[in-house]
C-alpha positions in Angstrom: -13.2 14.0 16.5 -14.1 10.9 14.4 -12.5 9.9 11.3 -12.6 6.8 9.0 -9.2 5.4 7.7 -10.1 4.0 4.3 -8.0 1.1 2.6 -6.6 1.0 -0.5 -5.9 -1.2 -3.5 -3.3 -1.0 -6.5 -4.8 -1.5 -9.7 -1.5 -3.3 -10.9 2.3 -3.4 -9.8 5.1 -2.9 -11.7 8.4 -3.1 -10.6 10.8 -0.4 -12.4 14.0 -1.3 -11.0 16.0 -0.7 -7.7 18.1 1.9 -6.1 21.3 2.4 -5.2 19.9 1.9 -1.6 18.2 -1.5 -1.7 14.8 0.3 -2.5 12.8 -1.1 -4.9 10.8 1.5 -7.6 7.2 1.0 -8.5 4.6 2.2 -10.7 1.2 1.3 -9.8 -2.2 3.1 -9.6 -3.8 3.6 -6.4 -7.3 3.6 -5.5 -9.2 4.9 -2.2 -11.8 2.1 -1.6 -15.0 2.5 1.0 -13.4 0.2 3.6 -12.4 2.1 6.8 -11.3 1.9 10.3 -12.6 4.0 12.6 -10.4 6.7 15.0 -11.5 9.0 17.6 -9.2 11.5 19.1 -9.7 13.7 21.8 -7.4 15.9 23.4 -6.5 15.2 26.8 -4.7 16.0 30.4 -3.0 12.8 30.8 1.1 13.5 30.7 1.0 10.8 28.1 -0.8 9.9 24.5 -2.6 7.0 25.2 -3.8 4.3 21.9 -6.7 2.1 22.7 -7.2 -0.7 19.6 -9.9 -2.5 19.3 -11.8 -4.9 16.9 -9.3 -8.4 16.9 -7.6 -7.2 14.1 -3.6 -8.4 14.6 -1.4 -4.8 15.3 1.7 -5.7 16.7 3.0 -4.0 19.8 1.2 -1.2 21.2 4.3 1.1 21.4 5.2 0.7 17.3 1.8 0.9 16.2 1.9 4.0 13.5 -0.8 5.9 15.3 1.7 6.7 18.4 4.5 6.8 15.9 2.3 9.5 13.9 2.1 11.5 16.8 5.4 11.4 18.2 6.5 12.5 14.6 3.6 15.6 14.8 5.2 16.3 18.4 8.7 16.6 16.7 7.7 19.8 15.2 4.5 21.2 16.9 4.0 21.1 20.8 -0.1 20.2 21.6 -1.8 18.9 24.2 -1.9 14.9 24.8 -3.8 13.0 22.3 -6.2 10.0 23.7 -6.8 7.4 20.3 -9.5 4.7 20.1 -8.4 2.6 17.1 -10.9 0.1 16.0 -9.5 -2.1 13.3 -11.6 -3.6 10.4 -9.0 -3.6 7.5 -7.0 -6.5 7.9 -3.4 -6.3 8.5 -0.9 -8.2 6.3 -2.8 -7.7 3.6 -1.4 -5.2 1.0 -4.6 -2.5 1.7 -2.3 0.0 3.4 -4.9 -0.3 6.7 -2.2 1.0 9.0 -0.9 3.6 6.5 -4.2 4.9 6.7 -4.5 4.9 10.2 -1.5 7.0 10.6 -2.2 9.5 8.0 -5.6 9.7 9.1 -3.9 10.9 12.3 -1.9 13.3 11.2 -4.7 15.1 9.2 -6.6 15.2 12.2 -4.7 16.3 14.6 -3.3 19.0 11.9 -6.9 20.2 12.2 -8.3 19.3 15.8 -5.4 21.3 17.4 -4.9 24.0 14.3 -1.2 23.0 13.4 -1.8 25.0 10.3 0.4 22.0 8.1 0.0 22.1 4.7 -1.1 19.2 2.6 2.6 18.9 1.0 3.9 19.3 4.7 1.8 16.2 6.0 2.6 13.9 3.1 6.6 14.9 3.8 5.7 14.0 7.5 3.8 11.0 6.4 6.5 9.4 4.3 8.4 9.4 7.1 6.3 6.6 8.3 5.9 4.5 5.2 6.1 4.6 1.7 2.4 4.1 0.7 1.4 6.7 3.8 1.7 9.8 1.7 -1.6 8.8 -0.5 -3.8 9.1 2.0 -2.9 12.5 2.7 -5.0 13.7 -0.2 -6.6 10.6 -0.2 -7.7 10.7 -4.2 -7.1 8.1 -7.1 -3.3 8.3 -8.3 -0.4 6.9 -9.8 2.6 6.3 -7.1 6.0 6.4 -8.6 9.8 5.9 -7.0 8.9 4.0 -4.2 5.5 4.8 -4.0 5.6 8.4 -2.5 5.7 10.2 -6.5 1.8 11.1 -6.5 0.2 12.1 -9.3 -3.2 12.2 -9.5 -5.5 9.9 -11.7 -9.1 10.8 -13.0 -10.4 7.5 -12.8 -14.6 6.6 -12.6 -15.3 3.2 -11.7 -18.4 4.6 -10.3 -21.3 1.4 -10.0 -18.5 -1.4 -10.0 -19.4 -4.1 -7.4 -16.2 -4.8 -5.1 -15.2 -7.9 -3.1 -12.4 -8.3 -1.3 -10.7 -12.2 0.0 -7.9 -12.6 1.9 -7.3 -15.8 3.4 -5.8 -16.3 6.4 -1.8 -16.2 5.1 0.1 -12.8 6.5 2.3 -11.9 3.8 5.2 -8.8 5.2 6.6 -6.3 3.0 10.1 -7.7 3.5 9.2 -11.2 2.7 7.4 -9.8 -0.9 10.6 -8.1 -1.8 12.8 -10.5 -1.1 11.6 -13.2 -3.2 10.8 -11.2 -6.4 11.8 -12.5 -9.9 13.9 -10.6 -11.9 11.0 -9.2 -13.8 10.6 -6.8 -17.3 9.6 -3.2 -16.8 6.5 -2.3 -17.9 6.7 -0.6 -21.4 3.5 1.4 -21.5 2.8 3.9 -18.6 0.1 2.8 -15.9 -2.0 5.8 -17.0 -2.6 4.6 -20.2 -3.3 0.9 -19.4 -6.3 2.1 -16.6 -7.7 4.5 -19.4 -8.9 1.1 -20.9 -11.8 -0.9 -20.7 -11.5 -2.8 -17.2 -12.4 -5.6 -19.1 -9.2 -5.6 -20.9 -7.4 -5.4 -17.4 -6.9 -8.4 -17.1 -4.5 -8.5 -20.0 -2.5 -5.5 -19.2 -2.7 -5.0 -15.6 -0.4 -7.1 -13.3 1.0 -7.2 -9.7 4.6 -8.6 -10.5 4.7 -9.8 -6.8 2.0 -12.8 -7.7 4.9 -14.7 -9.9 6.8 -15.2 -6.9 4.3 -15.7 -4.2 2.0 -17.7 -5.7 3.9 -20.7 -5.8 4.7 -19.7 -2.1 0.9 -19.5 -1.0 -1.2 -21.8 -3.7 -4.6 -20.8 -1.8 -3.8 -16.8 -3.1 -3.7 -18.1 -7.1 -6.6 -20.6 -6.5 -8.8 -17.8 -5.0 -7.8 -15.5 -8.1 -8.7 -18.5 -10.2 -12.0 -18.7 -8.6 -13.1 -14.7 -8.9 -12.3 -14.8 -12.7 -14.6 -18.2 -12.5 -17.3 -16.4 -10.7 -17.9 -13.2 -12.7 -15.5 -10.7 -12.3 -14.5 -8.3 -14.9 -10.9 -8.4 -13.3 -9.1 -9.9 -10.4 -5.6 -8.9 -8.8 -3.3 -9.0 -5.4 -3.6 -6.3 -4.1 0.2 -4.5 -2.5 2.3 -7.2 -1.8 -0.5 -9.4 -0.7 -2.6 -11.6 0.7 -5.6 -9.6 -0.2 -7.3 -10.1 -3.8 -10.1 -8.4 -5.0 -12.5 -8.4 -8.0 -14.1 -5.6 -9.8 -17.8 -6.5 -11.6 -20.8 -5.1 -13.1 -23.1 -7.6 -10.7 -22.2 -8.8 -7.5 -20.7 -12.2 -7.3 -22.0 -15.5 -5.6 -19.4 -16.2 -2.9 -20.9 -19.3 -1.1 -17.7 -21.0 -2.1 -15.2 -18.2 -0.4 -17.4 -18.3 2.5 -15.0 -19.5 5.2 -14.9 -19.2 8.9 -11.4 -17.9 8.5 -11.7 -15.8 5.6 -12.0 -12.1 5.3 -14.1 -11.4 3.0 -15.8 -8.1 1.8 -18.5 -6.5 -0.6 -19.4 -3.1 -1.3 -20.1 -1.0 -4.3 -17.9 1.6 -5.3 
């Protein structure tokens, strides 16, 4: 079997407030975007899963990588035969778009059907929260607003159908844990993120915000000049994407990018 892990952006962040547990809550609309790894599974006789990741995309250790950890979590409550995975990475890690969410999710969907588990799609999004906060959405893998700390779908009709996309991220790794710990103390947002996408994308710009670019900006110049430069270039609306270092730009035509062209960019276009 053969799937294609697909990335994700947030079209704005807001953050709500924190728990009692150190958690902080969000609001922010997420959207499913036509940029994908690629998995194969098979089922095997090896005594062991085996992972196999290719494409020179940075993972981390073999052993934590939330394929295997999807699995092991999947063996917790079903027994099936060993599993052999052949990750190959194009999403860019450290870079808000939820690429190894994806990856994980992806796995536990497929393996739910390669091997017959019978899980439903509210038991795979339980399983996948277990691995992450933003794995859940790409159980169902549609448009929607995430709420708490992410893992409070509901879904979002939203038709950006024809929009040209491009993607940037420079060559800065931004983690989860350093994002959250240098947030401001920011304002809540006063009007729900349903009603602020049900506008005009050209009036995104003045509504729409990721309340993690106050603080890391100043950290990471190149991220605010590379915003700077999308707005400059054509688009209809730029953001950070997660807690970074991707931006992207959504426009009617696609954009000249001869002056993000960089050896040590990443840099995509696509249409959605």
């Amino acid at each position: 079997m053969i799937v294609y892990p697909n990335a994700k952006l947030n079209l704005g962040l807001f953050v709500m407030g924190r728990r009692s547990d150190g958690y902080h809550l969000l609001e922010t609309a997420f959207l499913p975007i036509p940029l994908c790894d690629t998995l194969e599974l098979e089922l095997s006789d090896a005594a062991e899963d085996e992972l196999i990741v290719t494409g020179g995309v940075e993972t981390g250790a073999l052993q934590d990588n939330l394929v295997l950890r999807a699995v092991r979590a999947l063996r917790q409550l079903h027994s099936f035969p060993s599993v052999c995975l052949r990750l190959t990475k194009l999403i860019p890690s450290g870079a808000g778009m939820g690429g190894g969410s994806a990856d994980a999710s992806f796995t536990l969907t497929a393996i739910n059907e390669l091997c017959s588990l019978g899980l439903s799609t509210e038991e795979l999004e339980a399983i996948a929260l277990t691995l992450g906060a933003d794995c859940p959405i790409f159980v169902r893998n549609q448009p929607a607003v995430g709420r708490g700390i992410g893992e409070v779908l509901t879904p979002l009709a939203l038709d950006l159908k024809g929009y040209h996309l491009t993607i940037v991220k420079p060559p800065i790794h931004i983690s989860t844990a350093e994002a959250f710990r240098g947030l401001l103390p920011l304002k809540p947002a006063e009007t729900p993120i349903e009603e602020l996408v049900a506008r005009p994308v050209a009036e995104w710009r003045d509504c729409l915000f990721n309340d993690f670019e106050p603080s890391l900006f100043p950290h990471h110049p190149v991220l605010s000049e590379i915003k700077d430069e999308l707005y400059a270039l054509g688009a209809d609306f730029a953001l950070m994407t997660g807690s970074g270092a991707a931006l992207y730009a959504l426009s009617r035509q696609p954009l000249q990018l001869d002056s993000l062209r960089r050896a040590d960019y990443f840099l995509y276009e696509g249409k959605l």
